[in-house]
C-alpha positions in Angstrom: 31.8 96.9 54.9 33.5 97.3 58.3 37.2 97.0 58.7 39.1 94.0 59.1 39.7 90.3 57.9 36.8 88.6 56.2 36.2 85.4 54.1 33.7 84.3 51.4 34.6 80.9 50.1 37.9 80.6 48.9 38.7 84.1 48.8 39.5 86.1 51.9 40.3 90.0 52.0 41.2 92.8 54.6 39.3 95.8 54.4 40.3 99.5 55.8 38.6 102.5 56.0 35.8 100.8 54.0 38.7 99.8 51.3 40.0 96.3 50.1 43.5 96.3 51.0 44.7 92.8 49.9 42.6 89.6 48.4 44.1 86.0 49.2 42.6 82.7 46.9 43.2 80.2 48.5 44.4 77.0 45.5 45.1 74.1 47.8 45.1 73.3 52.2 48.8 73.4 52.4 48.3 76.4 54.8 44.9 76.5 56.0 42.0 74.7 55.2 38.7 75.3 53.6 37.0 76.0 50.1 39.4 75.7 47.2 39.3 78.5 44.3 39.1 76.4 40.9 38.3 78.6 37.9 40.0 80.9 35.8 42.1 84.1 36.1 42.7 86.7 33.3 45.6 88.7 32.9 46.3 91.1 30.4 43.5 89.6 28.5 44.2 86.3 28.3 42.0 83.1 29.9 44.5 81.4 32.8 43.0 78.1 34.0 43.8 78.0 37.7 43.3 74.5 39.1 45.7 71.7 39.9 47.7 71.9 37.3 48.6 75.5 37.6 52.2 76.1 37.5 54.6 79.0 37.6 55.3 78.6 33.5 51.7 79.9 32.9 51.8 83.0 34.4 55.5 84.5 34.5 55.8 85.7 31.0 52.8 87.9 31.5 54.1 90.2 34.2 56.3 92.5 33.3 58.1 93.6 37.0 58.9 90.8 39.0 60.0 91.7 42.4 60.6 88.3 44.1 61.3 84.8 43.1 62.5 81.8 45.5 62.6 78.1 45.5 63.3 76.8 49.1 63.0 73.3 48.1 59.4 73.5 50.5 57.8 76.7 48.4 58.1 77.9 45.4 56.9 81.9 45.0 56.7 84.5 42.0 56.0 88.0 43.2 54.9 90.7 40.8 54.1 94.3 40.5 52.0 96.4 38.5 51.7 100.1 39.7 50.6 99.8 43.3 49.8 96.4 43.0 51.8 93.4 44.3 50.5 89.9 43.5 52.1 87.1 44.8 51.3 83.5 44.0 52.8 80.4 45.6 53.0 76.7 45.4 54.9 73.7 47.5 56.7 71.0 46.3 54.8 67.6 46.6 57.1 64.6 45.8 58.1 66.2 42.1 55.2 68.2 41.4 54.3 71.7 42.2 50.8 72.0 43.9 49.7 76.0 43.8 49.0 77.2 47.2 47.6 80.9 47.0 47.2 84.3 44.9 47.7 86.8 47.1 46.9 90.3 45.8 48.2 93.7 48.3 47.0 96.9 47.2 49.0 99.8 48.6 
């Protein structure tokens, strides 16, 4: 696959020297528009539904390093880290309710 940015649905990823380097899903059109990712995810073994109602209580007990954490009152975002990996996911604030926005996965 040559280097650079590329997208397949909901899902875009930068490649170099033929070697993923970070995945985005995109969950909602809060910051850019096109296909929505609405399946599941699994972490450590365990079946998370990630659709609409996806919310920061259903993933946070299931990473053991968080690096990050912020609630601007716009975003709310949960990173984590396992070995070399850093996944991030995010959501904004819509009237009262918390609308997930993206999985962002960076490999280093």
């Amino acid at each position: 696959m040559p280097d650079g940015n590329h997208q397949n649905g909901s899902v875009s990823f930068y490649t170099e020297d033929s070697i993923i380097k970070n995945i985005n899903v995109r969950l909602s059109e809060f910051y850019s528009d096109g296909e929505i990712y609405d399946g599941s995810l699994i972490v450590n073994g365990k079946m998370i539904a990630v659709n609409k109602q996806f919310q920061p209580d259903d993933i946070v007990n299931y990473f053991s390093v968080q690096t990050d954490h912020w609630d601007d009152g716009v975003e709310v975002n949960y990173q984590f880290q396992i070995k070399k990996v850093n996944i991030e996911f995010s959501w904004h604030w819509q009237a009262d309710t918390l609308i997930p926005n993206y999985i962002g996965i960076e490999i280093d």
